[in-house]
N, CA, C and O of each residue as an XYZ file, in Angstrom:
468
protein
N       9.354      5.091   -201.430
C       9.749      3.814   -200.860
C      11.269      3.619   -200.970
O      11.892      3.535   -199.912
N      11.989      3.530   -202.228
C      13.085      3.644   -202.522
C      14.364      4.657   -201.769
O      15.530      4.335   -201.539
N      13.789      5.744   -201.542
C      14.196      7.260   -200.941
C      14.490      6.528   -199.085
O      15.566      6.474   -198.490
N      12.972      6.017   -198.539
C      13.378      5.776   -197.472
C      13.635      4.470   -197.157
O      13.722      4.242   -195.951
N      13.829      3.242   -198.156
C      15.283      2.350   -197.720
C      16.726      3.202   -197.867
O      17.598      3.083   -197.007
N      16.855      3.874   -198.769
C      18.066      3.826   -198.884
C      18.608      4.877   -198.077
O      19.825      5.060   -198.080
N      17.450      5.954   -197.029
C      17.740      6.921   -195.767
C      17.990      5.684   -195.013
O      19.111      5.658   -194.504
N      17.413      4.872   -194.847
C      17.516      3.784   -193.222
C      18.997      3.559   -193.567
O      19.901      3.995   -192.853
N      19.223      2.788   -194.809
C      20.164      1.782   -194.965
C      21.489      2.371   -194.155
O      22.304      1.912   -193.355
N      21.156      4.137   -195.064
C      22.590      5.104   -194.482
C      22.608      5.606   -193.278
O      23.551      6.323   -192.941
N      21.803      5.385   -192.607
C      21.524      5.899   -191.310
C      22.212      4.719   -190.279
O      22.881      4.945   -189.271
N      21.886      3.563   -190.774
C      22.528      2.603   -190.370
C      24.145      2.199   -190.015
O      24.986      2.032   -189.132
N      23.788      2.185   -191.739
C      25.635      2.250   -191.994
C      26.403      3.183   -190.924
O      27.123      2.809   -189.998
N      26.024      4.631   -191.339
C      26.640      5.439   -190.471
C      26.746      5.785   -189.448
O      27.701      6.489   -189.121
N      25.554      5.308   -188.371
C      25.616      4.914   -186.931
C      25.717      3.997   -186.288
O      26.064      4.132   -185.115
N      25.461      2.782   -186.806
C      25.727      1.449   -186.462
C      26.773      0.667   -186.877
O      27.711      0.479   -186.102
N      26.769      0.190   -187.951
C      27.857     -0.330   -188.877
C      29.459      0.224   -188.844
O      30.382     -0.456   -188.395
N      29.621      1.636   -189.423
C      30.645      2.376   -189.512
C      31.508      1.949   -188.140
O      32.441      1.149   -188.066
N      30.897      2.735   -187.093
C      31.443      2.714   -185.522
C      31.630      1.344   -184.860
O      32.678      1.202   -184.230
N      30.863      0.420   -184.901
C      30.968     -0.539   -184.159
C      32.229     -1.589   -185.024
O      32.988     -2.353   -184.427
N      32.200     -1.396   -186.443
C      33.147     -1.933   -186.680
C      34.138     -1.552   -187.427
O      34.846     -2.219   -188.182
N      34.159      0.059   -187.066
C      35.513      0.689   -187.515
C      35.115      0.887   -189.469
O      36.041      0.615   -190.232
N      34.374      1.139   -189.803
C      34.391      1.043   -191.011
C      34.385      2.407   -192.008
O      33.360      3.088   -192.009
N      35.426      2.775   -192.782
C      34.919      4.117   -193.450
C      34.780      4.249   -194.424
O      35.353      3.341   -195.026
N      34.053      5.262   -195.407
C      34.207      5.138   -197.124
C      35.638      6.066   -197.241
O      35.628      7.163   -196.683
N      36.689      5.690   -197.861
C      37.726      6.181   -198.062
C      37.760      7.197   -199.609
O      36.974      6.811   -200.475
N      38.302      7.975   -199.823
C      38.077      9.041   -200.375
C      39.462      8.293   -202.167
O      40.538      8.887   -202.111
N      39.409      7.533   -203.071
C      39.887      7.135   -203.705
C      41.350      8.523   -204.595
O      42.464      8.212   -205.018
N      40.751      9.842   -204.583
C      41.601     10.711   -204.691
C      42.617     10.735   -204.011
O      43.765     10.561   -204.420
N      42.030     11.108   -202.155
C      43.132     11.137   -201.186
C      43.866      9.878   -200.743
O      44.618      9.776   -199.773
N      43.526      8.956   -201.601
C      44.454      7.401   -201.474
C      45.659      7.737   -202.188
O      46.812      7.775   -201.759
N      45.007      8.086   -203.897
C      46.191      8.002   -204.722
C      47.256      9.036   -204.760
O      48.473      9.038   -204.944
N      46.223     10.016   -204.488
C      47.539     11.280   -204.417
C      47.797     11.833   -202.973
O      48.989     12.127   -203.056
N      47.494     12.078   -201.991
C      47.565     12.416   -200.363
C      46.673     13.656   -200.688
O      45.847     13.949   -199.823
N      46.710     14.222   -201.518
C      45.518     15.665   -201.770
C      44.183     15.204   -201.031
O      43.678     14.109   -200.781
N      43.742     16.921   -200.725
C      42.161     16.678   -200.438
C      41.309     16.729   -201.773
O      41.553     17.728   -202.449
N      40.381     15.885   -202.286
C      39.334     16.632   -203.329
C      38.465     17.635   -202.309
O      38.705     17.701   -201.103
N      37.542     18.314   -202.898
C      36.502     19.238   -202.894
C      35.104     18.589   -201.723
O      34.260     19.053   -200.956
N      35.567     17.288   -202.216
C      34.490     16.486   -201.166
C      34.718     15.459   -199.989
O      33.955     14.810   -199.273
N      36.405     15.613   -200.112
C      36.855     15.033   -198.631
C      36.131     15.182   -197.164
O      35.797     16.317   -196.823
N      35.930     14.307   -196.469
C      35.033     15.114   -195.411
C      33.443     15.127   -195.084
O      32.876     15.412   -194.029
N      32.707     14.566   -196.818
C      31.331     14.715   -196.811
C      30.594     13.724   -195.515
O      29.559     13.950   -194.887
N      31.628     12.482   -195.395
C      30.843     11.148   -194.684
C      30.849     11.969   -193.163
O      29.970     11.554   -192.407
N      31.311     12.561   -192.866
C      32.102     12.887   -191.899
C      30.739     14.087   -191.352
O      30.118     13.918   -190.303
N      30.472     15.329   -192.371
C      29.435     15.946   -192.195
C      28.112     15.208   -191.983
O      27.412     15.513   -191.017
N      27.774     14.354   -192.747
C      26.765     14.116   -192.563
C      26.472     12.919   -191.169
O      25.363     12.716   -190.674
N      27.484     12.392   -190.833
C      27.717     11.770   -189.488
C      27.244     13.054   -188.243
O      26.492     12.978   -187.271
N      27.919     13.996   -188.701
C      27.864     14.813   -187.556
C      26.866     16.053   -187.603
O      26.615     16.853   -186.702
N      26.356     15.993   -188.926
C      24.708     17.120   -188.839
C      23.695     15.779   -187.975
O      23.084     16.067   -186.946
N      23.657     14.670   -188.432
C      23.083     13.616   -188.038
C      23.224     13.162   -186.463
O      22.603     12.138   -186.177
N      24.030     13.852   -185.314
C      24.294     14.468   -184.033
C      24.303     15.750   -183.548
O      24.683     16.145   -182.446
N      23.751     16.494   -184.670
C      23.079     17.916   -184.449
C      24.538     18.961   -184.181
O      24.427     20.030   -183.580
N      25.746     18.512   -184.670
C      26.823     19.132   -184.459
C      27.133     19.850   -185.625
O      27.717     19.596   -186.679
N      26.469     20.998   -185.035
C      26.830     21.619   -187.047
C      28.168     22.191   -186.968
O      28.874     22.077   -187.970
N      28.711     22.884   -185.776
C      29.964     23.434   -186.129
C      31.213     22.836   -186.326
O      32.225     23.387   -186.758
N      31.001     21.050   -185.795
C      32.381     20.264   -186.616
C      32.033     19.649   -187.751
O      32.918     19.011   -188.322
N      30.547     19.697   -188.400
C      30.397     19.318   -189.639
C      30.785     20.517   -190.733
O      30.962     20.326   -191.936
N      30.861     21.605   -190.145
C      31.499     22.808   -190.982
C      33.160     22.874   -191.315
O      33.820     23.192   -192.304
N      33.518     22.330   -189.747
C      35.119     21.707   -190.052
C      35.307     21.095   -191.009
O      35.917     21.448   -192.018
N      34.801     20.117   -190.788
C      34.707     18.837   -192.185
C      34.775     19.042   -193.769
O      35.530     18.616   -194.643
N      33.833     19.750   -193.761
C      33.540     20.475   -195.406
C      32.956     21.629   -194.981
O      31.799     21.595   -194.563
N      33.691     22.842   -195.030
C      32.900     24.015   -195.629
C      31.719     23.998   -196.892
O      30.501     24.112   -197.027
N      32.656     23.827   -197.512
C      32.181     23.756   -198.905
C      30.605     23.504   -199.115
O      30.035     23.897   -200.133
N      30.128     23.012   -198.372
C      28.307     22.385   -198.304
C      27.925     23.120   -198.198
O      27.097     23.532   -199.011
N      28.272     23.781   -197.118
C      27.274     24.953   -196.384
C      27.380     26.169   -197.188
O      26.413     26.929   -197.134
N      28.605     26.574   -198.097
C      28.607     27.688   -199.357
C      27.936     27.390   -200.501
O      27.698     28.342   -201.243
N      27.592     26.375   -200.811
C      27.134     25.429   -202.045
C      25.622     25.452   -201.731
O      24.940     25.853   -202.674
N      24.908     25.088   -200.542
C      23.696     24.575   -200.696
C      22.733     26.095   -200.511
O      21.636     25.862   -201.019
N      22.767     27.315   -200.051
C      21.995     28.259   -200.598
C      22.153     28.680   -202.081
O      21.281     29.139   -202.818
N      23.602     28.396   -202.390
C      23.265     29.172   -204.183
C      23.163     27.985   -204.888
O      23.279     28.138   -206.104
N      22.934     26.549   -204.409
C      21.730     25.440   -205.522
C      20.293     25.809   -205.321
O      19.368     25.544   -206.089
N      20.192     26.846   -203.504
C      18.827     27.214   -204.251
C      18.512     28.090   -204.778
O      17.313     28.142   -205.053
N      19.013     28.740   -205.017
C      18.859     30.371   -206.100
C      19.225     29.330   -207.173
O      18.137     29.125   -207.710
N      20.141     28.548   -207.798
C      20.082     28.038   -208.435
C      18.776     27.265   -209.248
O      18.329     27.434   -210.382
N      18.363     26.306   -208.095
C      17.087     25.561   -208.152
C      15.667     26.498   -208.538
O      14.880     26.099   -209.397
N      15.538     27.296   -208.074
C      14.223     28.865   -208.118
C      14.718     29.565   -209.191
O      13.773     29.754   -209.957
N      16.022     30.183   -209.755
C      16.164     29.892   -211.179
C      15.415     29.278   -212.761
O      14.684     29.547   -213.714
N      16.330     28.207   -212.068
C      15.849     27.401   -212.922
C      14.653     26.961   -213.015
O      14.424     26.635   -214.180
N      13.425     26.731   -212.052
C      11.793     26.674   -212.026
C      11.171     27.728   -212.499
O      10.051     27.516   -212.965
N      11.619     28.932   -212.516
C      10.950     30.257   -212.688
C      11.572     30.405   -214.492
O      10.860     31.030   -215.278
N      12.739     29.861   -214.930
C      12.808     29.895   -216.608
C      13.912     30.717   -217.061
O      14.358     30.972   -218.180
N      14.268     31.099   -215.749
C      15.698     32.140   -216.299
C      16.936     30.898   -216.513
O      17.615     30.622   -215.524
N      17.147     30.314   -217.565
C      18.058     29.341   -217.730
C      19.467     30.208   -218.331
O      20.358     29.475   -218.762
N      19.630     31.181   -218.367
C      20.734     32.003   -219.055
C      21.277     32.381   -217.076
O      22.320     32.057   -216.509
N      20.334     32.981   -216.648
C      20.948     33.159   -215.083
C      21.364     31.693   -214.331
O      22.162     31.539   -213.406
N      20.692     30.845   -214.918
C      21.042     29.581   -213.747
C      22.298     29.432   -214.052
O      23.294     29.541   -213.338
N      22.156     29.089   -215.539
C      23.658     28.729   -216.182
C      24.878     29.351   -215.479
O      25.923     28.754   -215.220
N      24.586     30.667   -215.201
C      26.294     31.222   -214.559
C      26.161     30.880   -213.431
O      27.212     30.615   -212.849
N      24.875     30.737   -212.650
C      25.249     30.615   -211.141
C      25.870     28.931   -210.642
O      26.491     28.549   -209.650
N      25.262     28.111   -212.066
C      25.924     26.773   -211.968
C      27.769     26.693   -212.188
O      28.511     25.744   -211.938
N      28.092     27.970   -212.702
C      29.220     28.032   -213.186
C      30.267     28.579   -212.080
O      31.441     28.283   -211.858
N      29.333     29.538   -211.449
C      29.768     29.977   -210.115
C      30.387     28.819   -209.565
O      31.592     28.569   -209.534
N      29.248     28.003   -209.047
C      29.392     26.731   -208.359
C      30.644     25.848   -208.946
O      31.463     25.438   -208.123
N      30.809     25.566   -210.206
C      31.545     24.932   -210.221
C      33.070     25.415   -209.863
O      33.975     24.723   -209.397
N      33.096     27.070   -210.283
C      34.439     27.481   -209.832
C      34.977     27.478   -208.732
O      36.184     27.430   -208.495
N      33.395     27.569   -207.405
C      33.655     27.538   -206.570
C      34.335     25.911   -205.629
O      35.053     25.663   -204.660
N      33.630     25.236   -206.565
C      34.106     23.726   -205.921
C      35.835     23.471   -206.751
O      36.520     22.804   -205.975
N      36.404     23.727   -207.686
C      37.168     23.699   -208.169
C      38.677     24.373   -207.221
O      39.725     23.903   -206.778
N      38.060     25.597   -207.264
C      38.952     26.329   -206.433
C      39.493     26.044   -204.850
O      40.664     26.029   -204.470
N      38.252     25.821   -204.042
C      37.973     25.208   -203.296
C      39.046     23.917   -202.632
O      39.557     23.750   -201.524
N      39.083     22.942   -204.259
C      39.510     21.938   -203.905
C      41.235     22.023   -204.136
O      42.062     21.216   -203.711
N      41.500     23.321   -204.984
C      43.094     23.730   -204.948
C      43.233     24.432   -203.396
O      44.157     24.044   -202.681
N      42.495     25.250   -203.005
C      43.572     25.742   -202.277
C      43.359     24.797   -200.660
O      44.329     24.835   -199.904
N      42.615     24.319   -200.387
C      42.384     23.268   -199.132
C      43.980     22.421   -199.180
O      44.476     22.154   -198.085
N      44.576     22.108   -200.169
C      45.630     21.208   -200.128
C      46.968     22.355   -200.707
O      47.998     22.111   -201.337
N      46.401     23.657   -200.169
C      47.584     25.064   -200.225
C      48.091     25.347   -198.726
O      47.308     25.880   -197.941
N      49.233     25.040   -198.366
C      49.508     25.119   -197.012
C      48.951     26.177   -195.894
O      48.626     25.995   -194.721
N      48.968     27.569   -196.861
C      48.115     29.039   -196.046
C      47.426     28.529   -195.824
O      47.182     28.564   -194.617
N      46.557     27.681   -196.619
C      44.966     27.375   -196.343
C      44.712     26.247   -196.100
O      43.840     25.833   -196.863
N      45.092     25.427   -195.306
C      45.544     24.088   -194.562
C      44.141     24.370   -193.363
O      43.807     23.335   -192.787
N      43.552     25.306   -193.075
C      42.271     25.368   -192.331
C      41.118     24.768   -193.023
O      40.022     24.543   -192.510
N      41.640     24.418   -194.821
C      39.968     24.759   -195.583
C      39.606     22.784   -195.389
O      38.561     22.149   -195.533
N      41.150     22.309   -194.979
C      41.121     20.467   -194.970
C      40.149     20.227   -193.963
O      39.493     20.894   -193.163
N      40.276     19.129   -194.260
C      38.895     18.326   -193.403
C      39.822     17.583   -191.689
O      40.477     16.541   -191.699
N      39.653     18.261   -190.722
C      39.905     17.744   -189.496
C      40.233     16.528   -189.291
O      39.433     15.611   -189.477
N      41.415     16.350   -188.891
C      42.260     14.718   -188.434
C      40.705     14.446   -187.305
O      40.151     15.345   -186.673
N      40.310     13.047   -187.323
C      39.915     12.402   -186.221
C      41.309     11.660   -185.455
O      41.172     11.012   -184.418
């Protein structure tokens, strides 16, 4: 019950609400410092998987689409009891979001930012 108010609510927000009156969640990192974090971009993906546009939701954030097969090797891991293997692959993950979020705001790699609208 809980799960699907709070799918409507965002479904809302983000197709109705957002657009009609200009509204965005602003990213409190990229306020204070002009940097991208690691998750700049997320509102943005899920706006646009949610229009079946996967290849500018990949613009947006890479990062999801590298992240969400190894949470499930992660996830099957961790159900099956190998908690010594999950552990590094969680560690993976985190290096990978870490790193991620340095070099996106590295000028070479000024491709990894999240697309001007």
């Amino acid at each position: 019950m809980w799960g699907t108010s709070l799918t409507a609510g965002g479904v809302l927000y983000l197709k109705v609400l957002a657009p009609v009156f200009n509204l965005s969640i602003p990213c409190p990192f990229h306020a204070l410092t002009g940097l991208y974090c690691p998750g700049c971009g997320i509102t943005r993906v899920i706006t646009s998987l949610m229009d079946f546009n996967l290849a500018q939701a990949f613009r947006f954030n890479s990062l999801l689409f590298l992240l969400l097969p190894i949470y499930v090797l992660y996830s099957v891991l961790r159900l099956k009891g190998y908690k010594k293997f999950s552990d590094y692959v969680m560690f993976v993950m985190l290096v990978l979001t870490v790193s991620f979020g340095i070099l996106r705001n590295i000028p070479m790699f000024s491709w990894l930012a999240p697309v001007q609208l």
